[in-house]
C-alpha positions as CSV (number, residue, x, y, z in Angstrom):
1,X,-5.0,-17.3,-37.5
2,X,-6.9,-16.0,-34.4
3,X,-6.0,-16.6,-31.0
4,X,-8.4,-16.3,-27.8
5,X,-6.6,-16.9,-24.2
6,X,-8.2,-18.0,-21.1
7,X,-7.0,-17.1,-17.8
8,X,-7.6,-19.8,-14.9
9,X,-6.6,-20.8,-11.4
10,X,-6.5,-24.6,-11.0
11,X,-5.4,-26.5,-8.0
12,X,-2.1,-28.3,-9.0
13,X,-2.7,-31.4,-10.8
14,X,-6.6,-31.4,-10.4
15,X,-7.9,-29.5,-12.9
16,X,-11.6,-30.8,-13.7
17,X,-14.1,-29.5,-16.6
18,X,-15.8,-27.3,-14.3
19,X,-17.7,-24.3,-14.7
20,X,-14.6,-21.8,-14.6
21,X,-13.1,-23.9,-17.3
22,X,-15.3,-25.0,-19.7
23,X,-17.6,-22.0,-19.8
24,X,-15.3,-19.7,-21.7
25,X,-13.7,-22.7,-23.3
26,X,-17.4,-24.2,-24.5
27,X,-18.0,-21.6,-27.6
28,X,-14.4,-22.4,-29.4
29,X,-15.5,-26.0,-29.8
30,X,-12.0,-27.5,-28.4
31,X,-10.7,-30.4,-27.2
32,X,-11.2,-29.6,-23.4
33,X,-10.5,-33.2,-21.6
34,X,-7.7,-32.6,-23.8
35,X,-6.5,-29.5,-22.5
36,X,-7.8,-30.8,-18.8
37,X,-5.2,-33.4,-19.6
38,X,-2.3,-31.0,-20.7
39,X,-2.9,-28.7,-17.7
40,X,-3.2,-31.7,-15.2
41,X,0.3,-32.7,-16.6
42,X,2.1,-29.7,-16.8
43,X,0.7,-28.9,-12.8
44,X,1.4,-32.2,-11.2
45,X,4.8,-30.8,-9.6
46,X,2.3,-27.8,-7.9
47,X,-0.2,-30.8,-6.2
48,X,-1.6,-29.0,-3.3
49,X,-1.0,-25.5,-4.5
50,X,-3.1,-23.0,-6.7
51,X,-1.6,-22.1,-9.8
52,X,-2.5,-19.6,-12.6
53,X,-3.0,-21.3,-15.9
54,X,-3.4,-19.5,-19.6
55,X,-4.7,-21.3,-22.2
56,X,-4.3,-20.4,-25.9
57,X,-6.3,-21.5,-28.9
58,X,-6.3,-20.9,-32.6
59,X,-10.1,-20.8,-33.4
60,X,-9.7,-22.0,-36.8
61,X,-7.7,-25.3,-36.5
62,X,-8.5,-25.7,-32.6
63,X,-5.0,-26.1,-31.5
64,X,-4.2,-25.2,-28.2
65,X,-1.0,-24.0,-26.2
66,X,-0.9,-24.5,-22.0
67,X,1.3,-22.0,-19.9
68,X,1.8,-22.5,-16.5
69,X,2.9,-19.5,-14.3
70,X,4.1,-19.5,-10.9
71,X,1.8,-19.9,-7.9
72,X,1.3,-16.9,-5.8
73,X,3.7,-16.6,-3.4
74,X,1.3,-16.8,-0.4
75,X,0.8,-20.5,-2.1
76,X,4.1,-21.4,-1.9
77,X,5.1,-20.2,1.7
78,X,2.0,-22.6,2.6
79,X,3.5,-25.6,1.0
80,X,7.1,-25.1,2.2
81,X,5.5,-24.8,5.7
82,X,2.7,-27.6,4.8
83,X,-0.2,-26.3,5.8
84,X,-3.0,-25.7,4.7
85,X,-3.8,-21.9,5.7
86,X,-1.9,-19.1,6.8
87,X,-2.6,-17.2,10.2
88,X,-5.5,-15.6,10.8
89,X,-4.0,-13.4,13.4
90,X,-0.5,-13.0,12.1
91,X,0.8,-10.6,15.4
92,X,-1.1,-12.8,17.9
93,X,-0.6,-16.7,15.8
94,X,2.9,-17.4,14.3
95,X,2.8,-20.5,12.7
96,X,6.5,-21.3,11.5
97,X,9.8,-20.3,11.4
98,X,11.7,-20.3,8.5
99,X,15.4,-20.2,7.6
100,X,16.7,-17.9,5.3
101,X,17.9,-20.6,3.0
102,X,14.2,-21.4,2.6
103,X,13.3,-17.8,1.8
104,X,16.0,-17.9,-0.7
105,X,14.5,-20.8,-2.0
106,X,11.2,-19.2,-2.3
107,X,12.9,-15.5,-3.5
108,X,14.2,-17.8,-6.9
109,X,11.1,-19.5,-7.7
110,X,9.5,-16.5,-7.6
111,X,12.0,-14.0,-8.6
112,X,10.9,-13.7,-12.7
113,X,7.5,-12.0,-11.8
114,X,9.1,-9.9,-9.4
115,X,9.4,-5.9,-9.6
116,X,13.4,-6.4,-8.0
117,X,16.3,-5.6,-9.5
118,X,18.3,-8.9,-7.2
119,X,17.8,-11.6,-5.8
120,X,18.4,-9.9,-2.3
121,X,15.4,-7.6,-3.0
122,X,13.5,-10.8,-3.8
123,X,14.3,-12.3,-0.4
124,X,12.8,-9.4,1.2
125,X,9.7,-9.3,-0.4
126,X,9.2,-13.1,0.3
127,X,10.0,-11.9,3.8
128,X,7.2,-9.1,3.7
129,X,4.6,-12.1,2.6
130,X,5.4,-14.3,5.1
131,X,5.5,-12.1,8.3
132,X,1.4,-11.8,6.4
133,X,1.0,-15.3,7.0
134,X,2.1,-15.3,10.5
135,X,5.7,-16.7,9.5
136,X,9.3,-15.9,11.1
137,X,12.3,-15.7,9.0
138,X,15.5,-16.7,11.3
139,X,13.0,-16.6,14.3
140,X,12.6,-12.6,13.7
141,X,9.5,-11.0,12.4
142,X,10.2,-8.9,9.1
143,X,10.9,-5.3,10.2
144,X,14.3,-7.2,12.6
145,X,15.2,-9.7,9.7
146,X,15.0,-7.3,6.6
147,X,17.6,-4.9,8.9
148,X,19.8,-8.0,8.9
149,X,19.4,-8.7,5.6
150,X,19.7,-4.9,5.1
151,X,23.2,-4.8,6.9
152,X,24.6,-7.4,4.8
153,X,24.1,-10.5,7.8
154,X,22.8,-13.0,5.3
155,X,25.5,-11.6,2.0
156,X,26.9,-15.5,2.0
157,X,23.6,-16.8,2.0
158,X,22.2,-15.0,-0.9
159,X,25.1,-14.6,-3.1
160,X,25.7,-18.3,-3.2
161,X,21.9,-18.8,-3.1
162,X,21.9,-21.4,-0.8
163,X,18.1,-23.3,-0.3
164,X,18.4,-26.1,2.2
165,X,18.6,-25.6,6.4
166,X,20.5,-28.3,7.8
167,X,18.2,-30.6,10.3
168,X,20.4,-29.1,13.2
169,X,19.4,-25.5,12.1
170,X,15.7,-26.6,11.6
171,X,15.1,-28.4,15.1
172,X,16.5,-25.2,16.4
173,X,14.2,-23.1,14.4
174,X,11.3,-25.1,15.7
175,X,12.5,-25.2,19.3
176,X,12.7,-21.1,19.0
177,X,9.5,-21.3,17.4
178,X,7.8,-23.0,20.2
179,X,9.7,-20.6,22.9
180,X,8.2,-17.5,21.0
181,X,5.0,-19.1,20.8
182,X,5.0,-19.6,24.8
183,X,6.0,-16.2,25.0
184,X,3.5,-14.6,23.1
185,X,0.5,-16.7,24.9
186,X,2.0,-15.1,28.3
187,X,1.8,-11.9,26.8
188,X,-1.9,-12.3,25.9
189,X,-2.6,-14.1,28.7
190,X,-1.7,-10.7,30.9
191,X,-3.2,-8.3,28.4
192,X,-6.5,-10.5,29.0
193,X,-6.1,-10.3,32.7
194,X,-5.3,-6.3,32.7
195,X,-8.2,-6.0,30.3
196,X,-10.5,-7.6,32.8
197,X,-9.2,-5.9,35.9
198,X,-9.7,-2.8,34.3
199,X,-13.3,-3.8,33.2
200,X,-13.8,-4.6,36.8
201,X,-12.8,-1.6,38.3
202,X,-14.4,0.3,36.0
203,X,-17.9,-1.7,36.5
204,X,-17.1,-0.9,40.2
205,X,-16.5,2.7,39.7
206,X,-19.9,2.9,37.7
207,X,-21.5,0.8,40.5
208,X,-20.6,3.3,43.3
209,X,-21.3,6.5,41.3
210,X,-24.9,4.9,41.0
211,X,-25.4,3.8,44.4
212,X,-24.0,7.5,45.0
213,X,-26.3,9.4,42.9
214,X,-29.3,6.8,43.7
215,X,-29.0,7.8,47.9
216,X,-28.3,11.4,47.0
217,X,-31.9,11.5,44.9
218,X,-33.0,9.2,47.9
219,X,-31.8,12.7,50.0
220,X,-33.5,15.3,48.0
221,X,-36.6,13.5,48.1
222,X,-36.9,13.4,51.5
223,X,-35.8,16.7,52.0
224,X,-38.7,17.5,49.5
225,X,-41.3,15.6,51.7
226,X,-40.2,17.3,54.8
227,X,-40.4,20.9,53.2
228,X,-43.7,19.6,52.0
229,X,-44.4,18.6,55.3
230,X,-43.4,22.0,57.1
231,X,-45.4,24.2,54.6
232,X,-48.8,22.0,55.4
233,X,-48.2,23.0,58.9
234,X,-47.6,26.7,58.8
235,X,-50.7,27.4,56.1
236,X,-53.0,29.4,57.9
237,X,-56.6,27.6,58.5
238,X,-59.6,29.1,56.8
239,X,-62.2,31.1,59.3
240,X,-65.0,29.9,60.2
């Protein structure tokens, strides 16, 4: 028997007969709302998320396998944090703080199509992706909470792969969140300020050296007149 595989994205549980489906499906004559059908099924528990989808058919009898792989990982840091985008400006715009228990969380769904060796090593990567997204792990941006996790802070955590932050641990991460967030408005609230000042002055600076060099032409043109001037007077008149 021959086998052709398709490779899609599909939002989770919505799958339609759209173009990116049903082109390459189209020419081997299957049963697509069928396949819509198994795909829709198999991605309900991913609604919200995209999701990579392969689809497998025997061209002679037209059966047809469904695999579902794991979303990306930027997909799944969005739905943990419900939203609907990451930052745009992750240095300037955090837009959550997560616990490590939620990383860990993350780190085992994604683990399988990893390049790590353990499931530490998976945490840190999930770190790395969500300090992209403008996310804080233990209210620390990766380079801080990687050197925890590095120097063995989080060991518990990981080796008994816990996933769930109590609601006493998660109104505190929020209330840090918020403090951070205050913080770094402040921050670019001064650098606008300095950034202006220094505009300023330098628009004054430019200012004066023109109003400098504009009186000092102002000079030598008078100075030019009056040479002018002096050299009329001395000429010698023609005889009569």
């Amino acid at each position: 028997m021959t086998e052709q595989t398709v490779d899609i994205i599909v939002e989770g549980g919505k799958a339609t007969a759209n173009a990116a489906l049903a082109q390459p499906l189209a020419p081997l004559k299957v049963n697509i709302q069928g396949i819509i059908e198994k795909i829709n099924e198999k991605t309900s528990s991913f609604k919200g998320m995209k999701v990579p989808v392969k689809i497998k058919v025997e061209t002679k009898d037209k059966s047809f396998e469904v695999e579902v792989g794991s979303p990306p990982i930027s997909e799944l840091i969005k739905k943990e944090i419900n939203v609907d985008k990451a930052s745009g400006e992750p240095n300037k715009n955090k837009i959550a703080n997560l616990g490590i228990e939620q990383v860990i969380k993350l780190a085992k769904m994604k683990q399988d199509s990893m390049l790590v060796n353990n499931l530490k090593s998976a945490v840190k990567s999930v770190v790395g992706s969500c300090n992209s997204a403008g996310v804080l792990v233990e209210s620390k941006e990766a380079i801080e909470i990687n050197k925890d996790i590095d120097s063995g802070v989080y060991d518990s955590e990981i080796k008994e792969e816990k996933t769930t932050v109590s609601p006493e641990k998660a109104s505190r991460l929020k209330k840090q969140l918020k403090e951070i967030q205050t913080e770094i408005q402040k921050e670019l609230e001064k650098e606008k300020a300095e950034q202006e000042a220094e505009e300023a002055e330098k628009k004054k600076i430019e200012e004066a050296t023109a109003a400098e060099e504009a009186e000092q032409e102002a000079e030598e043109k008078g100075e030019d007149k009056g040479e002018a001037k002096e050299s009329s007077e001395e000429a010698p008149k023609k005889e009569e």
